[in-house]
Residue frames relative to the residue before (quaternion, step in Angstrom):
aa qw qx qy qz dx dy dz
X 1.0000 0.0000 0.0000 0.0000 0.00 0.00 0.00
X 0.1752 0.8749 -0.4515 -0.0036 3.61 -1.12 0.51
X 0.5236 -0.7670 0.3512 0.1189 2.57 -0.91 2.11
X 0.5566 -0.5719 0.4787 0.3660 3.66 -0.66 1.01
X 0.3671 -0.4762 0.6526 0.4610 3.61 -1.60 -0.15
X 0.6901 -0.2424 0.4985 0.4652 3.44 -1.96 -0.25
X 0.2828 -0.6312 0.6275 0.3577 3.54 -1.36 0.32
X 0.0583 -0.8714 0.4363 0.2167 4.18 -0.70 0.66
X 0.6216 -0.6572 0.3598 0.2285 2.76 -0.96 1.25
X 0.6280 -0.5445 0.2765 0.4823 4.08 -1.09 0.61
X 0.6175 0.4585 -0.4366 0.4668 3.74 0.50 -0.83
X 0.5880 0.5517 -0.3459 0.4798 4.06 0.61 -0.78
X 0.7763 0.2477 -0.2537 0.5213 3.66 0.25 -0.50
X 0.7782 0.3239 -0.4313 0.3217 3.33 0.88 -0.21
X 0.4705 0.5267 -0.5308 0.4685 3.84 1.55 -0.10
X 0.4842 0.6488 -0.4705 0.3509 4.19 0.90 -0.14
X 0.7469 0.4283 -0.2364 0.4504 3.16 1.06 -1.46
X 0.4997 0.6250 -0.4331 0.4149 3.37 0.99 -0.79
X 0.7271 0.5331 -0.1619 0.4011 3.68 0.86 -1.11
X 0.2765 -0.8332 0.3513 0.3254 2.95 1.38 -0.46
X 0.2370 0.7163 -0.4894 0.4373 3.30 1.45 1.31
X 0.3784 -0.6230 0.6603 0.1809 3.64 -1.01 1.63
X 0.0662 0.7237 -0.6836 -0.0673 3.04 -1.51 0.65
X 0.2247 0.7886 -0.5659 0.0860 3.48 1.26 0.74
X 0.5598 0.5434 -0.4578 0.4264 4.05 0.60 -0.25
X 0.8397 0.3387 -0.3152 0.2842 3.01 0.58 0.20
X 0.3942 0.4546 -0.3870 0.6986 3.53 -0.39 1.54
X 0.7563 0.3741 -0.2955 0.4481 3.56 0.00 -0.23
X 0.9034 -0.0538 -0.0245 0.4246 3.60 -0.90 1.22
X 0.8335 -0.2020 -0.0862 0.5070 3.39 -0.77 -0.68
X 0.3439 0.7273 -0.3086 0.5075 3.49 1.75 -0.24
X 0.4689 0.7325 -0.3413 0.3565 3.71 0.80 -0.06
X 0.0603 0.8368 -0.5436 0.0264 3.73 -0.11 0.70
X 0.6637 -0.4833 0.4421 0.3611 3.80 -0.63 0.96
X 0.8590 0.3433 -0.1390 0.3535 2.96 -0.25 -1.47
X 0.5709 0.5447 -0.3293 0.5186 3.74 1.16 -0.01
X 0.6929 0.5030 -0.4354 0.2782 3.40 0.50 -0.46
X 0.8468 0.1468 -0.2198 0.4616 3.21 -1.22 0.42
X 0.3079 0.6941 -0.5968 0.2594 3.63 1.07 1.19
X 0.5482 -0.6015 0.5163 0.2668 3.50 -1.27 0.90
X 0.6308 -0.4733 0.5138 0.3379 3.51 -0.92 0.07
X 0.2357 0.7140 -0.6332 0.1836 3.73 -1.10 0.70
X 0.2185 -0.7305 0.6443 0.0596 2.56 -1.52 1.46
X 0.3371 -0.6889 0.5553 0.3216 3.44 -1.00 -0.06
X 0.2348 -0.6913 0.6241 0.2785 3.80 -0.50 0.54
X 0.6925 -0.5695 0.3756 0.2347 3.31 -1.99 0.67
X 0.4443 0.6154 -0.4272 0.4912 3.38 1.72 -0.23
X 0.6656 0.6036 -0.2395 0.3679 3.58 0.65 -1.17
X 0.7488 0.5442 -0.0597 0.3737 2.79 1.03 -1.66
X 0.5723 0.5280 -0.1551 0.6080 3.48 1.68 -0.85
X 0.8808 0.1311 -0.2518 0.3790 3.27 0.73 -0.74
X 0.2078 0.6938 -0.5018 0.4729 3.34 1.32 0.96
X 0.7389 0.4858 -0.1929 0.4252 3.52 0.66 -1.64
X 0.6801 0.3816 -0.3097 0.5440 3.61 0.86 -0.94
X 0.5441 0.4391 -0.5106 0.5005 4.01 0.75 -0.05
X 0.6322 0.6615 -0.2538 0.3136 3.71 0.23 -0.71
X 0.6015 0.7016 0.0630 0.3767 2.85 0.89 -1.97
X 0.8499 0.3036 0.0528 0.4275 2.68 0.98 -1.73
X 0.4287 0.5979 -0.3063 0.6041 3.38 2.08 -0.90
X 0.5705 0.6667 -0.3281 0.3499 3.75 0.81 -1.50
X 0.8628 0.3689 -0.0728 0.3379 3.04 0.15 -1.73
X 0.5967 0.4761 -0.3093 0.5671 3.56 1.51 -0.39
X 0.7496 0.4441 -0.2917 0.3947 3.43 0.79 -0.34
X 0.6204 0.4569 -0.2327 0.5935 3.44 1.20 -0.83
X 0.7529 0.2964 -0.2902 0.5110 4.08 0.99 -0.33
X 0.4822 0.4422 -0.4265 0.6245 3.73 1.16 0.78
X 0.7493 0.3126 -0.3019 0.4997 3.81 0.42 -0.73
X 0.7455 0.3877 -0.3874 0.3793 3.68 0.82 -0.14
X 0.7635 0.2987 -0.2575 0.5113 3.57 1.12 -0.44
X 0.3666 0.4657 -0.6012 0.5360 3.29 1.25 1.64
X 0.6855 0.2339 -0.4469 0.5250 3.49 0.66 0.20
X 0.3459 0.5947 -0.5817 0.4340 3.70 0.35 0.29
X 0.9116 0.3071 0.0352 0.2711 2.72 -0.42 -2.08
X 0.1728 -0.7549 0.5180 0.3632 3.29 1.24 -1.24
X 0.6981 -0.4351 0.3334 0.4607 3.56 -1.64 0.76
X 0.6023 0.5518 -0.5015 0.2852 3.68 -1.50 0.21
X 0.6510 -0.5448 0.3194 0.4212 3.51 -1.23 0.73
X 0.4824 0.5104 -0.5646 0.4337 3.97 0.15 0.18
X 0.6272 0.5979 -0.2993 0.3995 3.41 0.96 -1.07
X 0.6451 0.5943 -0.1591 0.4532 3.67 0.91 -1.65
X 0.7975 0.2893 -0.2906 0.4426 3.41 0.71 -1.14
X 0.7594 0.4601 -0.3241 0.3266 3.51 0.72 -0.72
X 0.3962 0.7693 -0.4027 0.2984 3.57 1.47 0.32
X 0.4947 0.4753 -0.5448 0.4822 3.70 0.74 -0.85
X 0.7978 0.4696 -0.3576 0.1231 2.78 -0.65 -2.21
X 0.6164 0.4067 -0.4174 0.5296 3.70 1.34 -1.26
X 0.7723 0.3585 -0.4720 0.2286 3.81 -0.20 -0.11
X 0.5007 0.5933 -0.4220 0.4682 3.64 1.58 0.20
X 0.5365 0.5502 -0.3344 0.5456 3.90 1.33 -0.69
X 0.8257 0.4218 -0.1624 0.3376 3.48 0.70 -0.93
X 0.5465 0.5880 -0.3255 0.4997 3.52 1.48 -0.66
X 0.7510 0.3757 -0.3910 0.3769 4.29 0.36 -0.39
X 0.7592 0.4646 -0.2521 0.3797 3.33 1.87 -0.08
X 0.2234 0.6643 -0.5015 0.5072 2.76 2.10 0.87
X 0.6722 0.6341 -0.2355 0.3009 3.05 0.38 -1.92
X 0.6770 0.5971 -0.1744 0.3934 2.76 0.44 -1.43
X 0.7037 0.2477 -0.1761 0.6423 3.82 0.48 -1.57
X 0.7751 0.3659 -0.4440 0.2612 3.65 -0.18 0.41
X 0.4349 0.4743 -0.4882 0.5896 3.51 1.35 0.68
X 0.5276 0.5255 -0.3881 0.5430 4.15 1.35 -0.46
X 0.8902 0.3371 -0.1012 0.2892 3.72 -0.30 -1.64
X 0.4431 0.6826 -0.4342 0.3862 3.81 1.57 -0.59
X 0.7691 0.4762 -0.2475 0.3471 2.85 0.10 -1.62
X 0.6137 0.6409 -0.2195 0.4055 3.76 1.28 -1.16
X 0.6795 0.5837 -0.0980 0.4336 3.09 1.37 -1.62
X 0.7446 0.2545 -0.1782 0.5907 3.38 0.90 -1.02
X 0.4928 0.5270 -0.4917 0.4876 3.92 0.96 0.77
X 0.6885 0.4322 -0.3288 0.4806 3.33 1.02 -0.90
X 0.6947 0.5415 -0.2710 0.3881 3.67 0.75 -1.00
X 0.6807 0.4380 -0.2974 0.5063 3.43 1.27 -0.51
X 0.5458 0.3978 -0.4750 0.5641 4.05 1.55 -0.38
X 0.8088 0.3568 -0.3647 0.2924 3.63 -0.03 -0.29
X 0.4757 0.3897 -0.5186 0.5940 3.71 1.62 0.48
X 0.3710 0.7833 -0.4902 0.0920 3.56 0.38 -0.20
X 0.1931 -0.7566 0.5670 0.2621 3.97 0.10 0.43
X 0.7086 -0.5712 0.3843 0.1548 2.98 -1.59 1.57
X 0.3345 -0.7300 0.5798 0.1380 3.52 -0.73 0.88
């Protein structure tokens, strides 16, 4: 039996290339995904690519430091006030580990879609 790959979407294949992650296996035979075919080339430039990361980054860090120090803290104004500050501490160390872990992330994710040789 064989399990298609994910079908990836343009911004996916092109934050791959940015990375300089091959993704020629994919698209080829059973590896084939509708929605890929006949997809033009696209790069992403580094402007894009930078400010994609600092939109993220930032959505990240306000959400994940509101949803964790609401369980810390629990709902109530101690909670409210002390939320910015934890999502301003937290947003350069998003930043930070995602110029580190992308590049890792989409190396691992592409050796472990890899199709058997």
């Amino acid at each position: 039996m064989v399990i298609p790959a994910l079908c990836l979407s343009e911004i996916s294949r092109a934050c791959a290339r940015t990375r300089g992650i091959d993704l020629n296996w994919v698209g080829a035979g059973e590896f084939d995904c509708p929605s890929d075919r006949n997809m033009e080339p696209y790069t992403m430039d580094r402007k894009t690519l930078l400010i994609a990361q600092l939109i993220i980054t930032i959505l990240m860090a306000v959400s994940m430091s509101g949803i964790m120090s609401l369980i810390a803290v629990g709902p109530g104004a101690e909670w409210l006030a002390g939320w910015p500050r934890q999502a301003l501490i937290a947003w350069p160390f998003a930043f930070v580990l995602t110029q580190i872990i992308t590049p890792l992330a989409f190396a691992l994710a592409a050796r472990a879609t890899r199709p058997a040789r």
